[in-house]
N, C-alpha and C positions, 0 to 999 in steps of 0.2 A: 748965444750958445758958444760955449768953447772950441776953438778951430779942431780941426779934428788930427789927430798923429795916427797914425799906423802902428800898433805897437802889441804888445805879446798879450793886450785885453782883447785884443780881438779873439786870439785861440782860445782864451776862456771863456771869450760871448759865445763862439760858435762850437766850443765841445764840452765844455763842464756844463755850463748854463742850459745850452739845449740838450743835453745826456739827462740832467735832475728836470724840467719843465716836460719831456716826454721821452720816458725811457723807451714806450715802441718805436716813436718813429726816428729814436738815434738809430737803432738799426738800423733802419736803411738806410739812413743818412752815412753812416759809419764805411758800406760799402760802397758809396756811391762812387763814379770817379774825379779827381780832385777838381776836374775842369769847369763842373757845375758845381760842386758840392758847397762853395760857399754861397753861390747865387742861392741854393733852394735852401741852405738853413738858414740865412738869414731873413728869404722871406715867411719861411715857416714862425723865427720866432716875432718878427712884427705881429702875423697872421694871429700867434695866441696872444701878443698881448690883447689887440683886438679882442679878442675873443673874450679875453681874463674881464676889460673892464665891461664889454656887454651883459657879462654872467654873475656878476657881481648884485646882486638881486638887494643887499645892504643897503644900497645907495639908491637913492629917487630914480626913477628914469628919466626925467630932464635932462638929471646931471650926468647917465652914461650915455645919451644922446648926443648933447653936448662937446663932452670929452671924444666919444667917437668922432665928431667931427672936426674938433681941435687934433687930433693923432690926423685924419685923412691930410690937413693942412700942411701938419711936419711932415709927412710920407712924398705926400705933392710938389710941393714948393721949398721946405724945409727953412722957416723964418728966423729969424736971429732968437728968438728968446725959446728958453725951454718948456719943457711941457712938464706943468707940475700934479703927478697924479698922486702924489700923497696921500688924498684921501684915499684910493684906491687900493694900495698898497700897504697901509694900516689895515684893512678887513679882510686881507689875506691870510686863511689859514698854513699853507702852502710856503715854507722858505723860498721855496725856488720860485715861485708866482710871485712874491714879494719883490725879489729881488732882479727878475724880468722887470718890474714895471719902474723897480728905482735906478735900475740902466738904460731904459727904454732910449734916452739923449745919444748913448753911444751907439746903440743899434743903428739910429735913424742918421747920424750921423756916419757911421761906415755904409749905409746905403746911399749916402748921397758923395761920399768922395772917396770910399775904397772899390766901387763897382765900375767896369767901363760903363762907360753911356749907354752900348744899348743893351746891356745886362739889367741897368740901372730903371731902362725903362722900361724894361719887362716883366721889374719885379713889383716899379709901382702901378704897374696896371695890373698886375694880378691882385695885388693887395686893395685897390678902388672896387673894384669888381666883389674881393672877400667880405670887404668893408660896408657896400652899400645890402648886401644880404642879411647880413647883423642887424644894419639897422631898420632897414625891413620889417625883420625879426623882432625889434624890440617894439617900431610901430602896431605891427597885426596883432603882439600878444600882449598889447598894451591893458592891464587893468586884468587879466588873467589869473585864477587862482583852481583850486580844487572843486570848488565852487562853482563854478563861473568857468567854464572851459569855453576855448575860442580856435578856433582851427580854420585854416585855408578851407578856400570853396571847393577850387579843383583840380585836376590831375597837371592843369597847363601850371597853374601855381607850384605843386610839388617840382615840377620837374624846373622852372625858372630858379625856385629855390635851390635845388640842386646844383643847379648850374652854376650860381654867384658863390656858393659855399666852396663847390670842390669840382665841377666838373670846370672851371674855369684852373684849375691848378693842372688838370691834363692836359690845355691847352700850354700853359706855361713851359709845363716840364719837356713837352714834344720843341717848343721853338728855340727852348736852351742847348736840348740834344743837337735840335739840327744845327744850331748857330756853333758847338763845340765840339760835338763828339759824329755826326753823319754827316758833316761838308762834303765829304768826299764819294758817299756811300749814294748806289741808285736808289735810293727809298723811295716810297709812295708816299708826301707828304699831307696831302691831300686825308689820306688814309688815317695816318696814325695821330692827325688833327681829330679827324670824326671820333678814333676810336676812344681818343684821350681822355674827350669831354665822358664818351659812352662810362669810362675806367672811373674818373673822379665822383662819377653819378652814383654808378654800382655801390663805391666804398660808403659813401653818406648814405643812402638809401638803407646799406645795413645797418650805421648806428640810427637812424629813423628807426626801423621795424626792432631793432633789440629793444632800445629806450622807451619804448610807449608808453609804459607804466611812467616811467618816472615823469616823462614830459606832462603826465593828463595830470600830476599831482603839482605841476607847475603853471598848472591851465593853460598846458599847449597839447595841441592836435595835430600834429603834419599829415596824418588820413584825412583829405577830404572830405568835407560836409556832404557834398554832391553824392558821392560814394556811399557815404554812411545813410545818408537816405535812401536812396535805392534798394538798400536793405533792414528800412527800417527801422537802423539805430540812429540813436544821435551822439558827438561824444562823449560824454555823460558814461554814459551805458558803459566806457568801453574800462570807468574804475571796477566796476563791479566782474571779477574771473567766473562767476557766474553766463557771462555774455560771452564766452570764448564761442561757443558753437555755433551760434547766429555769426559771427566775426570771423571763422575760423576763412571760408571760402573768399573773401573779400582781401584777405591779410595771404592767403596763399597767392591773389592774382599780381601782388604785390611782389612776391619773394620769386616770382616766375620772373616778371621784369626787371630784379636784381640780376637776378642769374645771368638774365640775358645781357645786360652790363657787363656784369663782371666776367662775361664768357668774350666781350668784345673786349676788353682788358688784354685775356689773357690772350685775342690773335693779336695785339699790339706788341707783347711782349715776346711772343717766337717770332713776331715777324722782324723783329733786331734781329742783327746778323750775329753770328753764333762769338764772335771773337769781342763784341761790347758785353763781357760775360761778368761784368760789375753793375750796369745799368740792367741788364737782364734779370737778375737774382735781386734787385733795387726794384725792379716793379713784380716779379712775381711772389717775393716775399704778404706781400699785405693781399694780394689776390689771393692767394693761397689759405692765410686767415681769413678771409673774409666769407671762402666759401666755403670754408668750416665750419666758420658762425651761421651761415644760410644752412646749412643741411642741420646743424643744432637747433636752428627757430623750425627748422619743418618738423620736429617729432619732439616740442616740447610745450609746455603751457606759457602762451608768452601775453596773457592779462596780468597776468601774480606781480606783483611788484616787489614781493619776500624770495622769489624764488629767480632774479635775472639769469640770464642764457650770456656765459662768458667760457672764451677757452682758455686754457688752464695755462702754465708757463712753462707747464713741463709739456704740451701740446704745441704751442710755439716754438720752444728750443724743437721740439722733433721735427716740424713742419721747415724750419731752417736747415738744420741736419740733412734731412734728406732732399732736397731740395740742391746743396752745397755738393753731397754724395753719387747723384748721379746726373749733374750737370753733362759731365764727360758724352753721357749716353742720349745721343740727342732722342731719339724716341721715344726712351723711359720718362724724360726728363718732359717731353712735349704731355706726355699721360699723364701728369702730377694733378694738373688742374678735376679732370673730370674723376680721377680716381677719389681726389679729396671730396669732391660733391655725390660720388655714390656711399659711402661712409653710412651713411643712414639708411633707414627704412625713411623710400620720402611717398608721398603721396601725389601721383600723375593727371590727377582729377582737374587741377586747378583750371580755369577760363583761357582758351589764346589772347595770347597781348597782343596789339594794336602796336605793330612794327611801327606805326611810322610818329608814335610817343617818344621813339629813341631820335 
């Protein structure tokens, strides 16, 4: 591989490149403070290419098996030769996914000699951890189809899964802050380690319970088997919106223990002290969407695979808007979270969660 230079590719690997490959999460990338912000976008974009070549459903699974484990190598160790994903990158619909996996050399190359060391090695252990999920992921749903649906046993599973996907990026984001931005600050570390993972969990667990439809058509189940018998389905049952109401109480115990995540989020996020008002508006940004999206799956039909539960952009722009608008007002501003989750007619009926799943 090419020695690596420091030079003005970098600003378009880490703000053109990652703007077109996820226009959400440039957001908050956008405000973040400049102290972490290159540590978390660049491991965000390893994290999708990862992602790109597991999802690539085109290619055998050997072969993204494989390549995942050729990318953990370069992430790891980073060998003299390059990693050639070409096939991968020809069955990209997506210019910007294309063009992530034909730079993918430079990424992995300014991970391993534009990062301090222990930036460096915070980011490939996040990325070992993202990466063994995936592949996980690709073993359990191995031979899966609409057909032939395959899903986790049970609840310890969801939540391991959650954990390697994205609650292990809460842990990240909390040791960069403290390593950059809270040196100096009394925090509770301890704390906003617990709540991090709780935050990472919440976000993934919402696109789980939105995606259902599309997943069962991919012969994936992330509701547990163990669960669905309990109540006498199997996942099969859960293509048919006919099944929503047998589903409905099982899929509500679910969206409780979001919540409750995502409610451990947001005391992560007031409990920064009020003046990190860039890192703060950077994590309550996607809580904010997220529990949007949870008070829209509690009052809407979420078997339909014609009809997904998504918020609108003109919802997002408001949800930042106001958010930015009454920052100032630290009370209004602490009320946002629970304001956004009463939004709906929600239904109180659902089972107590078993605190100690978190």
């Amino acid at each position: 591989m090419a020695a690596y230079k420091n030079n003005a590719a970098d600003s378009n690997l880490l703000s053109d490149l990652l703007r077109d490959v996820s226009r959400s999460f440039y957001l908050t990338l956008r405000i973040l403070p400049r102290r972490v912000r290159r540590q978390i976008g660049l491991a965000y974009l390893l994290a999708r290419a990862a992602d790109t070549i597991a999802d690539t459903e085109i290619i055998p699974l050997e072969t993204r098996t494989d390549s995942l484990a050729a990318l953990e190598t370069q992430i790891s160790r980073h060998p003299s030769q390059s990693l050639n994903l070409d096939l991968f990158s020809d069955k990209q619909a997506s210019h910007a996914e294309k063009e992530l996996l034909t730079r993918l050399d430079e990424a992995i190359a300014l991970l391993h000699y534009g990062l301090e060391q222990a930036d460096k090695e915070s980011v490939i252990k996040v990325l070992m951890t993202i990466i063994s999920g995936q592949k996980l992921d690709l073993e359990r749903f191995a031979g899966g189809s609409d057909s032939n649906i395959k899903s986790l046993n049970t609840d310890e599973e969801l939540l391991d899964y959650t954990y390697r996907v994205a609650g292990c990026v809460g842990e990240f984001w909390t040791e960069l802050c403290f390593s950059h931005l809270f040196k100096y600050s009394k925090l509770d570390k301890e704390f906003f380690l617990n709540a991090g993972i709780k935050f990472g969990r919440g976000l993934q667990l919402i696109n789980i319970l939105r995606d259902i439809p599309q997943d069962l058509r991919k012969g994936r189940c992330y509701i547990p088997s163990a669960r669905l018998d309990a109540i006498g389905l199997e996942p099969r049952a859960l293509i048919d919106p006919k099944n929503e109401s047998a589903f409905r109480s099982l899929y509500d115990e679910y969206l409780q223990i979001t919540e409750e995540f995502l409610a451990a989020g947001w005391q992560y996020t007031v409990a920064i002290p009020f003046r990190f008002a860039r890192i703060r508006l950077a994590c309550a940004w996607p809580l904010l969407i997220g529990i949007r999206t949870l008070t829209a799956l509690r009052s809407n039909p979420i078997l339909d695979h014609s009809k997904p539960v998504k918020i609108s952009r003109s919802e997002v722009k408001q949800i930042i808007k106001e958010s930015i608008l009454l920052y100032p007002f630290t009370k209004s501003w602490k009320r946002l979270f629970n304001s956004y989750a009463k939004l709906d007619a929600r239904d109180k009926t659902a089972a107590p969660v078993n605190n100690n799943q978190a």
